[in-house]
C-alpha positions as CSV (number, residue, x, y, z in Angstrom):
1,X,0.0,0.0,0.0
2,X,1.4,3.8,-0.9
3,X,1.7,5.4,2.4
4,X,3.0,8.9,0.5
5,X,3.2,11.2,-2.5
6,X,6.8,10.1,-3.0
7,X,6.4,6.5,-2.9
8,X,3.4,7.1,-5.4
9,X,5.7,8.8,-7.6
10,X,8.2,6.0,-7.4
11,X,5.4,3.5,-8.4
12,X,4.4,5.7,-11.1
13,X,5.4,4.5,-14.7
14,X,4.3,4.9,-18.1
15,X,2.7,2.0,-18.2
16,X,3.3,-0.2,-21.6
17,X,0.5,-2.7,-20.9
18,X,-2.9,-2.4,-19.3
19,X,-4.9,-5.6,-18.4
20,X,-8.4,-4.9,-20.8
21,X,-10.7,-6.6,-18.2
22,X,-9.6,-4.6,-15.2
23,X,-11.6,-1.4,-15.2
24,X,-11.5,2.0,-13.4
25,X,-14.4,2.3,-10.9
26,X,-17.3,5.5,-11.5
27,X,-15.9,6.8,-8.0
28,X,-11.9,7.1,-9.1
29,X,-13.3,8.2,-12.5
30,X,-15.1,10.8,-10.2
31,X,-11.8,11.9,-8.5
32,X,-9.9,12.2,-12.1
33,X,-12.8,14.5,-13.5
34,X,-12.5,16.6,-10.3
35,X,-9.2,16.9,-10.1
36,X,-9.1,18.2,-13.6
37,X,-11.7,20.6,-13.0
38,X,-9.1,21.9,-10.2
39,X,-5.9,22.2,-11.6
40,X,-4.5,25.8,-11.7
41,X,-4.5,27.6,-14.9
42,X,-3.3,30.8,-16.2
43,X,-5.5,33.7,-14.9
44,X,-8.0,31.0,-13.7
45,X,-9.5,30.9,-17.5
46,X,-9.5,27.0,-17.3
47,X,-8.9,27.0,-21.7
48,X,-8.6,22.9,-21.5
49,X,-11.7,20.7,-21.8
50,X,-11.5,16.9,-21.1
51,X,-12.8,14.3,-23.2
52,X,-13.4,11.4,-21.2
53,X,-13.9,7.8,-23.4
54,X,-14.4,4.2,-22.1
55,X,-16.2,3.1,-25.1
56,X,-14.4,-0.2,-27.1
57,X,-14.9,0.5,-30.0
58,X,-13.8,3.9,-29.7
59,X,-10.4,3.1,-28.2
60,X,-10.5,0.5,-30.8
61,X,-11.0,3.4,-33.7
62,X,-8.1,5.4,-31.5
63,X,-5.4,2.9,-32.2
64,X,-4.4,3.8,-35.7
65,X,-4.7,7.7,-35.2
66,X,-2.1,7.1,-32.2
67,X,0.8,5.7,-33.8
68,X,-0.8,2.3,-33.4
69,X,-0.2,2.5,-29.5
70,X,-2.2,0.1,-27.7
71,X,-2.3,1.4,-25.1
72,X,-5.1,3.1,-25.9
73,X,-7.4,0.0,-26.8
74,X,-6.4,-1.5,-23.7
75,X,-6.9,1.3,-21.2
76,X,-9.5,1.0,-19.3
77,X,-10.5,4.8,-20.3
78,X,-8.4,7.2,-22.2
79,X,-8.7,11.1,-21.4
80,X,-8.1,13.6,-24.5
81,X,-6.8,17.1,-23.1
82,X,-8.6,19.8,-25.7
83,X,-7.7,23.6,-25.9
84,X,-10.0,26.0,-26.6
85,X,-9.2,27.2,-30.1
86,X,-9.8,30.8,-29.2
87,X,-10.4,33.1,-26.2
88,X,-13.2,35.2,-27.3
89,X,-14.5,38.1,-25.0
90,X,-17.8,36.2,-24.4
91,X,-15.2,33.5,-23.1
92,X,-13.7,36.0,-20.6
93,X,-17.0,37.7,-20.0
94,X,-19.0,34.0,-19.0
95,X,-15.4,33.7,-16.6
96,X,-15.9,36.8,-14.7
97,X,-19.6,36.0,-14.9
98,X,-19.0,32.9,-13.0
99,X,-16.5,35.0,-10.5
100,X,-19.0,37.4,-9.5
101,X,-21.2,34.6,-8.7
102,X,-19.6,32.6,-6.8
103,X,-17.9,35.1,-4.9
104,X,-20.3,37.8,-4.6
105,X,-17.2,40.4,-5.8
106,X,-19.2,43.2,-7.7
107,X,-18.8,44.0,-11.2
108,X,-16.9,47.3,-10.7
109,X,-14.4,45.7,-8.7
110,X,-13.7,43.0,-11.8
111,X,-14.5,44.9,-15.0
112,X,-10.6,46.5,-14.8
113,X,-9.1,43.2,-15.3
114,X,-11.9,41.5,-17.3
115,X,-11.5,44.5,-19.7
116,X,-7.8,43.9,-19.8
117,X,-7.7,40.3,-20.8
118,X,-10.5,40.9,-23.3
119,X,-8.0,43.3,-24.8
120,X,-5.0,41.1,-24.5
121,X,-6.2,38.8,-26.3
122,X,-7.9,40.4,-29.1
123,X,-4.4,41.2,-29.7
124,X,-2.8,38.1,-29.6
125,X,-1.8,35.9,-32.8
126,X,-4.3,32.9,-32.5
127,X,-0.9,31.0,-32.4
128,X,0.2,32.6,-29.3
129,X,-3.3,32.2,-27.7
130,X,-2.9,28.3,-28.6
131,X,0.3,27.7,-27.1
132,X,-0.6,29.7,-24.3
133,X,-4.1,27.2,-24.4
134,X,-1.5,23.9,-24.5
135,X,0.6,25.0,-22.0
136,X,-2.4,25.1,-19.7
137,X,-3.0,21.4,-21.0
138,X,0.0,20.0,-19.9
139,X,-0.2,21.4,-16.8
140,X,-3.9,19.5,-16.3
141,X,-1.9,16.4,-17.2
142,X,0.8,16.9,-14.7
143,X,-1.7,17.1,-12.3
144,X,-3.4,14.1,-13.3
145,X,-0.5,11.6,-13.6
146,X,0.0,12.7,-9.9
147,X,-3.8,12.5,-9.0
148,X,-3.2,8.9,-10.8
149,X,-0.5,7.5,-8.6
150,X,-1.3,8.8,-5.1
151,X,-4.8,6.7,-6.3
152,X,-2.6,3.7,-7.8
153,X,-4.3,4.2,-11.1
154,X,-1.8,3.2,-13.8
155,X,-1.6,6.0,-16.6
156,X,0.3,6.6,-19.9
157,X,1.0,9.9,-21.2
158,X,0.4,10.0,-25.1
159,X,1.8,13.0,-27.6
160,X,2.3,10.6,-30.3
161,X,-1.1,11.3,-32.3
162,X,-2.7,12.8,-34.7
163,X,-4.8,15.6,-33.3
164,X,-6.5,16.4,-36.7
165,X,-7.4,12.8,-37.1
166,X,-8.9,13.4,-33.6
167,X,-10.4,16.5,-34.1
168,X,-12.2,15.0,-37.3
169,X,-12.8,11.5,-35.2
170,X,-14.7,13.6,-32.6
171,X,-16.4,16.4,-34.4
172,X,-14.1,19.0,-32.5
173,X,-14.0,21.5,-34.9
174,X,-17.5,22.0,-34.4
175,X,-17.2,22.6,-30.4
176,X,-14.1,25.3,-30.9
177,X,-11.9,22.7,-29.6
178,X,-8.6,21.2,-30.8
179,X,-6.6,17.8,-29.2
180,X,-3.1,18.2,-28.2
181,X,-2.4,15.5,-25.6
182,X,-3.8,12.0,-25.0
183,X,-3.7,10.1,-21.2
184,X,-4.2,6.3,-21.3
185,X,-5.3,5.2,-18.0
186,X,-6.2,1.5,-16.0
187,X,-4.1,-0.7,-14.2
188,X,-1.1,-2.7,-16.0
189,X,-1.0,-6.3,-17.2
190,X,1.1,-8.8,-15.3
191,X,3.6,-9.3,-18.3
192,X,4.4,-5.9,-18.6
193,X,8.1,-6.2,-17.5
194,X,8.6,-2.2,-17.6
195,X,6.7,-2.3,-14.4
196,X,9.9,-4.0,-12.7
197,X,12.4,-1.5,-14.1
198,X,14.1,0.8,-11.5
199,X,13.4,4.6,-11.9
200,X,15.6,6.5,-13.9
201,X,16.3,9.9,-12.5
202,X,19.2,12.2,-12.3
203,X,20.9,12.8,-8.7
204,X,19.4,15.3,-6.9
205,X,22.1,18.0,-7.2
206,X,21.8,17.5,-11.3
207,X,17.9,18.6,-11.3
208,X,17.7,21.1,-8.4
209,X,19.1,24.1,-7.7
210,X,19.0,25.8,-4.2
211,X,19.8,29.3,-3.6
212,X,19.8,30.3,-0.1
């Protein structure tokens, strides 16, 4: 049993193999979904949408847009991070909406910065706005894989697909969305050997830096 986050992060892998017939259960779906919804994004805009498919013959479908990774077939889910393809000011405007409601702060105290991002990013190149958008989807994925372990869910973290094959696949497009990262999750098959392998991490002076 994981008693910690660290020795969830140890166990953590990106699993090669999942066992098909062992499912996720609604509740740990439940924690995933919420978890997502909580992760920290830039200027609280939350830009990232989560597709969330368990279906077979969906996964199935998934396999040859993916590089022909299995993973995906034999997930017991998979999650497809999506970006908002553009921040329009009724995008900003339903955020601040949702501000003032839930925290009763009146609109003259939030129409400074509303106004402000509404400008910023009328003036940004929709490639800009994009990566901005992605960046925000990584972080969600981070957050997840972490999520993941601590709940001993085994996960895969996929950028080896075709988003427009997705896009197409799921009638994206037609939401304003666009698919930049793919999360396989279940629990791994007992003949996947990767499972065994030690961790492979630099020392701890190589990755961190302390200045006191």
């Amino acid at each position: 049993m994981i008693k910690n986050s660290i020795e969830a992060l140890k166990w953590r892998y990106a699993t090669k193999n999942f066992d098909p017939n062992k499912i996720i259960s609604e509740d740990k779906i439940s924690i995933l979904k919420e978890a997502f919804n909580l992760t920290a994004s830039s200027y609280g805009l939350q830009p990232v949408k989560l597709l969330v498919v368990s279906n077979a013959k969906i996964k199935e479908a998934l396999v040859p847009m993916t590089m022909h990774q299995k993973q995906v077939e034999d997930a017991s889910h998979v999650l497809i991070f999506c970006i908002e393809e553009t921040i329009s000011s009724e995008f900003v405007t339903t955020y601040f909406n949702l501000v003032s409601t839930v925290r009763n702060t009146s609109e003259e105290i939030l129409e400074p910065f509303k106004n402000f991002l509404i400008e910023d990013f009328k003036q940004r190149p929709i490639n800009e706005i994009q990566n901005w958008a992605t960046n925000q989807a990584y972080l969600a994925m981070g957050n997840l894989l972490t999520v993941c372990a601590l709940e001993q869910i085994d996960s895969c973290p996929i950028e080896g697909f075709s988003p427009s094959e997705y896009d197409a696949f799921f009638n994206l497009k037609e939401k304003g969305l666009h698919s930049v990262l793919v999360l396989a999750i279940g629990y791994r098959a007992e003949n996947d050997f990767f499972a065994a392998f030690k961790k492979v991490r630099k020392a701890m002076d190589q990755s961190v830096i302390e200045i006191k």
